[in-house]
C-alpha positions, 0 to 999 in steps of 0.5 A: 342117466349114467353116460354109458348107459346112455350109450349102451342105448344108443348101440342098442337102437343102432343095431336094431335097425339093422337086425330087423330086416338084414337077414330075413329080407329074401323071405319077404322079397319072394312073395313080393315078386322081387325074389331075382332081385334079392341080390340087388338088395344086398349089393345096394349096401356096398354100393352106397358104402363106397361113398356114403360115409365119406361124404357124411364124415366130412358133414359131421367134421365141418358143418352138423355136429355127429350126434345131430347128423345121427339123428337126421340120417336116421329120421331119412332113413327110417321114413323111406323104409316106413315107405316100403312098409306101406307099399308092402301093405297096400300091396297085401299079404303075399302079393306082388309090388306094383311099383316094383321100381319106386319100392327099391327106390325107398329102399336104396334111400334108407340104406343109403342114409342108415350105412353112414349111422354105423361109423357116425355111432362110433364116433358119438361113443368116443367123443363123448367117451374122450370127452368125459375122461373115460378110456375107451379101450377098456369102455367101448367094447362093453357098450359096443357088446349091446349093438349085437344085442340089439341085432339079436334081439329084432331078430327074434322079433320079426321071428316070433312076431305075428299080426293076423286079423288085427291081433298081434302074438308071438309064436314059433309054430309054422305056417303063421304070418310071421313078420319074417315073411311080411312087410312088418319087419320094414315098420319095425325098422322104420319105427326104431330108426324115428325112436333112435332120431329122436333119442339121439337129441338127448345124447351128449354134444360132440363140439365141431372142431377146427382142423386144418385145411386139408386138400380134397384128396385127404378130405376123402381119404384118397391119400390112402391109396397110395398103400398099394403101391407096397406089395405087401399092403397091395396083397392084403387089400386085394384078398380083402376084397376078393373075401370081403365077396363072402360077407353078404351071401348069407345075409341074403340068401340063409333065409330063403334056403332054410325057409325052402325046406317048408316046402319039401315033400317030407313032413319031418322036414317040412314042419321042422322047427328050423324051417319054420324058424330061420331067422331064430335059427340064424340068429345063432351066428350073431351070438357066435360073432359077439362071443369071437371078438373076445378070442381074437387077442390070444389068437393074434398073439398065438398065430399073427395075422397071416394065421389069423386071417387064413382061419377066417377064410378057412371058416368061410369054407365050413360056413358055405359047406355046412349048408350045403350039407346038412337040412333042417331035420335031425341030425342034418339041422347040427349042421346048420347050427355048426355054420352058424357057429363058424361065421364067429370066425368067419366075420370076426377074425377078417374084420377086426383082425384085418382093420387091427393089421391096417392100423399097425402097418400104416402110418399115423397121418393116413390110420383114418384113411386106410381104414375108409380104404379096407372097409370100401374094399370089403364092404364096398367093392367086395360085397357089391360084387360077391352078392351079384355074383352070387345072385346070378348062381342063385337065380341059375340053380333055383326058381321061386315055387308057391313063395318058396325058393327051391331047386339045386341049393347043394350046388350053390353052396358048394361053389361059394365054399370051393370059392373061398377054398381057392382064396385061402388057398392062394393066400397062404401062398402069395401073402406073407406080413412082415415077422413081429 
């Protein structure tokens, strides 16, 4: 098979994983007594995220070649999430955990095991890219491409998807089980992580590589933190972290609002298909996000970075806002749509606009490191602590009623998007990069 075509698969998979569970997670978790930790289940991601990659990069550098390390960390991770199916099953439809701490101990295990899988993909696309003499500025991207793919396409899935009375279909009418609500998306997950394990044995070798020895702050890229002692490098990292506080809010919580609506007391609204049909519905913003990428170079070019920037934090504004605004019926669900298209911006703009800016303003030696040092920033710090944040004011303006979580969701949105108003704000002030 050809190699980017074997490639193009393995980003498939990868991302697969991902979309599977990512934002449709709170539906389940509500039903499952676990609805006040939703939260806790998106800041997991960021915890691990801080330490997680590093140490996996040092073990695919010195001692597992990255292909075989793939495989494994995906075999682990697909196993405990395989776990919290069965839990999820053993529990029932609809029915609470009992083992609510084992649960999130599964999950912590596969999320810490799948987060390192993202970066180590990378690295098996451009070895075996480099290594067969195709440039990878030109080819990666188009292989990258089929990663959102993936995502998009389990995220219909678990949309669509229904398993009732041991018979499987898919639908879009409501009230069915659909796997957005229940355990399955877990099996989804799980089964894929095992099929992209053993896929991963079939991929090209990535030959371990002597190098130098390296002190143990250059192993973990800590050498990178002395970017901060530049006020301008200190400036940009700070804002990353205090955005990178946007990027899991609606991950977690898109879901369980647009669901909320099924319960309201006017049935256009209740049995509106947006309502019925979340994750389809947010699916939306991942198309959007595939479609940015290809803007960011004219906008560079247009309006540099600080520009660039400000138009992401500014996204994050319509994002939050037109939540906050609209509703699942005619004309309030453009709204929803309208946000759903702004996270293209909002997500793209900020991630790759701002590693693109790491990469020009530090030295060669350390590129690595401070990329490591912007995404535990984002990621890492910024999400853990933003989805915490988060939940508390979630877990303050609504409460979970008949499997649904309802109550003053304006207020929530309005508060995230004054939040992120304020960032771009004092951004646009206090930041200003070096002219080009």
């Amino acid at each position: 098979m050809n190699l980017k075509i074997r490639l193009a698969v393995m980003n498939f998979l990868e991302f697969a994983v991902w979309g599977a569970y990512l934002t449709c997670m709170g539906n389940y978790l509500g039903s499952a007594g676990l609805g006040a930790q939703i939260a806790w289940f998106y800041a997991i991601q960021g915890i691990v995220s801080i330490f997680m990659p590093a140490i996996m990069g040092v073990i695919a550098d010195k001692f597992i070649q990255p292909q075989r390390l793939l495989g494994i960390c995906h075999l682990v991770a697909g196993a405990a999430m395989l776990g919290c199916f069965y839990m999820g099953l053993s529990a029932g439809f609809g029915c609470e955990i009992p083992n609510k701490a084992l649960f999130i101990a599964l999950y912590a295990l596969s999320v810490a095991f799948f987060m390192p899988t993202i970066a180590l993909a990378n690295t098996v696309a451009f070895t075996a890219l480099k290594d067969n003499n195709f440039d990878t500025v030109s080819d990666f991207p188009p292989i990258r491409v089929l990663g959102t793919i993936g995502f998009i396409a389990t995220m219909w899935f678990v949309n669509c998807a229904v398993w009732e009375n041991g018979s499987f279909s898919f639908t879009l009418a409501e009230n069915a089980h659909k796997f957005q609500y229940t355990y399955m998306q877990f099996f989804v997950s799980g089964v894929l992580s095992v099929v992209l394990f053993l896929y991963c044995f079939t991929l090209p070798e990535c030959r371990l590589e002597k190098k130098p020895s390296a002190s143990l702050a250059e192993t973990f890229g800590l050498d990178a933190f002395k970017l901060f002692k530049t006020r301008r490098m200190a400036l940009f990292f700070i804002f990353s972290a205090m955005l990178g506080m946007s990027l899991q809010v609606t991950n977690g919580y898109a879901g369980p609002f647009i669901t909320s609506f099924k319960g309201s007391a006017d049935e256009l609204v209740a049995t509106s298909f947006a309502a019925n049909n979340a994750t389809l519905l947010t699916s939306i913003s991942q198309i959007s996000e595939a479609l940015c990428i290809l803007m960011i170079p004219f906008f560079l070019r247009r309006f540099g970075i600080k520009g660039v920037m400000l138009m992401s934090m500014f996204a994050w504004v319509f994002r939050f806002g037109f939540f906050g605004l609209g509703n699942p019926a005619m004309p309030g669900v453009i709204l929803f749509i309208l946000s759903c298209i702004v996270y293209g911006v909002a997500f793209d703009f900020f991630n790759v606009s701002g590693a693109m800016f790491v990469d020009q303003e530090c030295a060669p030696s350390i590129k690595a490191s401070a990329q490591g040092l912007f995404m535990l920033m984002t990621n890492g710090l910024g999400a853990t602590i933003g989805t915490l944040a988060a939940g508390e004011i979630v877990n303050h303006f609504c409460t979970w009623q008949n499997g649904y979580l309802t109550g003053n969701w304006q207020a929530c949105w309005f508060i995230f998007a004054g939040f992120a108003l304020c960032v771009g704000v004092a951004f646009a002030i206090v930041f200003n990069p070096k002219k080009q």
